[in-house]
C-alpha positions as CSV (number, residue, x, y, z in Angstrom):
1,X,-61.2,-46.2,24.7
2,X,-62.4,-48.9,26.7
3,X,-65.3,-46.6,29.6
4,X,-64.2,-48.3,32.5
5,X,-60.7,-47.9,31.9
6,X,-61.0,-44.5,32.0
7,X,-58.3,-42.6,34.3
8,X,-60.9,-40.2,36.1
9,X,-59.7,-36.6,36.1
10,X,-60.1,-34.6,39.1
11,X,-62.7,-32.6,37.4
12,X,-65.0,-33.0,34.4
13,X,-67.4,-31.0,32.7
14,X,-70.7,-32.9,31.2
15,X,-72.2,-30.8,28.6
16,X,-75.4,-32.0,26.0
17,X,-75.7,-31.3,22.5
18,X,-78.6,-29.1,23.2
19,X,-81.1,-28.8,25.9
20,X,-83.6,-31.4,27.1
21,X,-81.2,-34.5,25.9
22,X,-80.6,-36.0,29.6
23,X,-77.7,-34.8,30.5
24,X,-78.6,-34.4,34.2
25,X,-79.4,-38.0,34.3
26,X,-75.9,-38.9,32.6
27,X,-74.6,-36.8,35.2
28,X,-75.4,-38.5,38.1
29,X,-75.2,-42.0,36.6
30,X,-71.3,-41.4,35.6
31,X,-71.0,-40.1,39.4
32,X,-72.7,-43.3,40.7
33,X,-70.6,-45.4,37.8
34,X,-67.2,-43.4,38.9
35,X,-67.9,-44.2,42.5
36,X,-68.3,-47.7,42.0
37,X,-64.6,-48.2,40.8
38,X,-63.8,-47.0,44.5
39,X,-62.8,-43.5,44.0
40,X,-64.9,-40.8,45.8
41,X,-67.2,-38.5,43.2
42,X,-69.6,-35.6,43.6
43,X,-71.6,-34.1,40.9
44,X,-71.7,-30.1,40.9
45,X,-74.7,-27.7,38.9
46,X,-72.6,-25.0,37.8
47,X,-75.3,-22.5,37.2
48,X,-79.4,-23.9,37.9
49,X,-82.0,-21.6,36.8
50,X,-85.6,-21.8,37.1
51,X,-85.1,-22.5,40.9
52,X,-84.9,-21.1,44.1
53,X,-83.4,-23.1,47.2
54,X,-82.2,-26.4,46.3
55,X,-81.3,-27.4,42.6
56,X,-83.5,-29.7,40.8
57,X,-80.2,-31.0,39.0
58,X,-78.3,-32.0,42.2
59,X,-81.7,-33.5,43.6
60,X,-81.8,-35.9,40.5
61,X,-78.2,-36.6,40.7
62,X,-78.7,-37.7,44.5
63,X,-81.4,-39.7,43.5
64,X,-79.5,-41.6,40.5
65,X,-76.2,-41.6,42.9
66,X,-78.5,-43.0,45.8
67,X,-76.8,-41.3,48.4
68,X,-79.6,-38.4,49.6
69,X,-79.1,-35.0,50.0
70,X,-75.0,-34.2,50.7
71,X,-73.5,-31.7,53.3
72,X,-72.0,-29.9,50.2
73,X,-75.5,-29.4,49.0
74,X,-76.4,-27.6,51.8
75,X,-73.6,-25.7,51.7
76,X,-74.3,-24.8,48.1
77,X,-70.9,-25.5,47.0
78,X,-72.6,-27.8,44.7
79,X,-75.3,-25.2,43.3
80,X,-73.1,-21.7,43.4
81,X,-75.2,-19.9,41.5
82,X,-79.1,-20.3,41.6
83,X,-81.6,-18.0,39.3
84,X,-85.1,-18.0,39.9
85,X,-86.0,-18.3,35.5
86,X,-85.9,-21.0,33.2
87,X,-83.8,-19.8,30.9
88,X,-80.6,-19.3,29.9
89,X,-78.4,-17.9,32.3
90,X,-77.3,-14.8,30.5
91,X,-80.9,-13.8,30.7
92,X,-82.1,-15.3,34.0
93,X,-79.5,-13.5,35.6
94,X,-80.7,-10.0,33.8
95,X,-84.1,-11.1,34.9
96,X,-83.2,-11.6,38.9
97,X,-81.0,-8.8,38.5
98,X,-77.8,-10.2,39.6
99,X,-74.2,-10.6,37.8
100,X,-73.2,-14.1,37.5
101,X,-69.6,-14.5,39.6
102,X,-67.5,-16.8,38.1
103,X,-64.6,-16.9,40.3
104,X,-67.4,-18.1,42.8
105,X,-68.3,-21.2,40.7
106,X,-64.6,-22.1,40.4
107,X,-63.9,-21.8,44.2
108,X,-66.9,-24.1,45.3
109,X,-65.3,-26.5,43.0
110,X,-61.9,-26.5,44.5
111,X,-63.3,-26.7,47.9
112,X,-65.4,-29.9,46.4
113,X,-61.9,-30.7,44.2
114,X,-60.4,-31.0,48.4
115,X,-62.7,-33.4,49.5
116,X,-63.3,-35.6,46.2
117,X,-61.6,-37.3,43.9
118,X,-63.4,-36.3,41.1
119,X,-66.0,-33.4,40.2
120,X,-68.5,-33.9,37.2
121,X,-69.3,-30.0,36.6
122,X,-73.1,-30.2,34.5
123,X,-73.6,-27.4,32.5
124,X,-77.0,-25.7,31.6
125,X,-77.6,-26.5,28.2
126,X,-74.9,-26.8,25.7
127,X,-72.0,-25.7,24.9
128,X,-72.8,-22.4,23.1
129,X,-75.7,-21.2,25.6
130,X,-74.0,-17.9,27.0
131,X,-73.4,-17.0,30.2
132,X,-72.7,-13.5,30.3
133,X,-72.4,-11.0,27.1
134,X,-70.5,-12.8,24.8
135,X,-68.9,-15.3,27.5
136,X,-70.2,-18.6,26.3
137,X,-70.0,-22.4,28.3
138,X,-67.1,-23.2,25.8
139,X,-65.1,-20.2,27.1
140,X,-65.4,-21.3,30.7
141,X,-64.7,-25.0,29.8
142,X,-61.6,-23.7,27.6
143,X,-60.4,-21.3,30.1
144,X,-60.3,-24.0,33.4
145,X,-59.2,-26.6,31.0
146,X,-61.8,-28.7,31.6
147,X,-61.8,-32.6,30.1
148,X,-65.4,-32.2,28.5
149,X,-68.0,-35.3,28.0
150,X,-70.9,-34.8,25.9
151,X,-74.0,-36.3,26.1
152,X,-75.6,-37.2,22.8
153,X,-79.2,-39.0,22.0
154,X,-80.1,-40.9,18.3
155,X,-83.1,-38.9,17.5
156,X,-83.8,-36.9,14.6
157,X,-81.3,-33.9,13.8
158,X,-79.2,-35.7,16.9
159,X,-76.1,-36.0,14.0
160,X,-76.3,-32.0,13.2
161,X,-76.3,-31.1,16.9
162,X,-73.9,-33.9,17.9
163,X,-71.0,-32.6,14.5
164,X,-71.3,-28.5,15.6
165,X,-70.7,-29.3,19.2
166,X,-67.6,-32.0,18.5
167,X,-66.7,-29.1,16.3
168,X,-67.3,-25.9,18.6
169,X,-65.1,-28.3,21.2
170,X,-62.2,-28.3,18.6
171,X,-62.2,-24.9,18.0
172,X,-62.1,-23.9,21.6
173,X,-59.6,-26.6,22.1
174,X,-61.0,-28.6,24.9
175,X,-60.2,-31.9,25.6
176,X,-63.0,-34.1,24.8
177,X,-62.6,-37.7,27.6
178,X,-66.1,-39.2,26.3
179,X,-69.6,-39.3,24.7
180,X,-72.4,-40.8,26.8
181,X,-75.5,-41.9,24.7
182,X,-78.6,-41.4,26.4
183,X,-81.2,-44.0,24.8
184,X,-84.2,-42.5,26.8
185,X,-85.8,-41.0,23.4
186,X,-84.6,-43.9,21.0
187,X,-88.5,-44.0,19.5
188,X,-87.5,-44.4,15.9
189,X,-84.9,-47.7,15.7
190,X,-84.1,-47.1,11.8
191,X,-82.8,-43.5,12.6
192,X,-81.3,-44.1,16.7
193,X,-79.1,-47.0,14.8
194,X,-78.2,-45.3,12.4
195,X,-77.1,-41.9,14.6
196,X,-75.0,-44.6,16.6
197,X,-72.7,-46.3,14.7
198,X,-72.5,-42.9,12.6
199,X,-71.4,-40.8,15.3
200,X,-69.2,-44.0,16.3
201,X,-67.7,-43.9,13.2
202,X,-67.2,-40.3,13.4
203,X,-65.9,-40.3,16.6
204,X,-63.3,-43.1,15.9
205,X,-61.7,-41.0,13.1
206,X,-61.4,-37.6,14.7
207,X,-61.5,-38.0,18.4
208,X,-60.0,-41.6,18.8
209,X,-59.0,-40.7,22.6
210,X,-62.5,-40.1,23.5
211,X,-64.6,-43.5,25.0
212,X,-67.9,-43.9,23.9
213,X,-71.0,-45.6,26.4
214,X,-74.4,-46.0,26.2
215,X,-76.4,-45.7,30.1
216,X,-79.3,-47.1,31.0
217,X,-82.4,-45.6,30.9
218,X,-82.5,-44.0,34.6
């Protein structure tokens, strides 16, 4: 599927292969790509940690988006749930001594699901990183039935990570709309190339739906 043909949902999750692989900065570039077909688009943090305040996440999406600091940041409809350690958020929360409430992150994305036409939902990490007991990002995607795209990079071991989460997405049965490639640590050529046009490949067999892009480095 052609990227720019793509028929927006009304909400998307962004998830990464792992952590550390860009996928706040493929966040807010799709929002700032998404609103320049016209439609209205708001990025949301669905759980920050290692913050207190503001998220760092929705900072760098303004930035990328270029529109500053938004009422529904403010608000913190777009970071519900804020923990104070960098970790997971199973943990961080156990550390801040708090229970994560996930009915609360899926009403401030209604009330942002009111105003906008579309709401890119970034994850903290990927898509096994647990956010309560035995409640994992997958189960929260699968259980709003959220389209999913995944943010991928070429470096070494990027193929392993990039097969267990297309995989952990079939399982679950979530609906994968597309695979942004983030070429910010294509160092080695011979391997990035190579992860490319094999997880192109790949994708073309098994997920033929999905769209595949590469952003800019941001």
């Amino acid at each position: 599927m052609d990227f720019r043909q793509t028929a927006w949902p009304s909400t998307i999750f962004v998830t990464g292969i792992g952590t550390d692989v860009g996928k706040s900065y493929a966040t807010g570039w799709l929002a700032r790509e998404i609103a320049g077909t016209g439609k209205t688009c708001i990025t949301q943090k669905m759980i920050q940690t290692g913050n207190s305040g503001m998220s760092e996440d929705i900072v760098r999406h303004r930035k990328i988006m270029g529109t500053g600091i938004l009422d529904a940041d403010r608000e913190h409809l777009t970071a519900p749930v804020i923990l104070s350690y960098p970790a997971s958020p199973h943990l961080a929360a156990i550390i801040d001594g708090v229970e994560i409430d996930m009915e609360a992150i899926a009403q401030a994305t209604k009330c942002l699901n009111d105003t906008y036409d579309t709401v890119l939902v970034e994850g903290a990490g990927g898509l096994m990183v647990p956010i309560k007991g035995e409640y994992m990002t997958a189960d929260y995607i699968r259980d709003h039935r959220l389209p999913t795209i995944v943010t991928v990079t070429g470096q070494l071991g990027s193929i392993n990570l990039a097969l267990l989460t297309f995989n952990a997405i079939r399982t679950y049965g979530i609906n994968l709309l597309g695979v942004v490639y983030n070429p910010f640590f294509d160092k080695d050529r011979t391997i990035c190339d190579d992860t490319r046009r094999y997880l192109r490949r790949w994708l073309t067999r098994h997920f033929p739906e999905a769209f595949w892009t590469e952003m800019p480095v941001v």
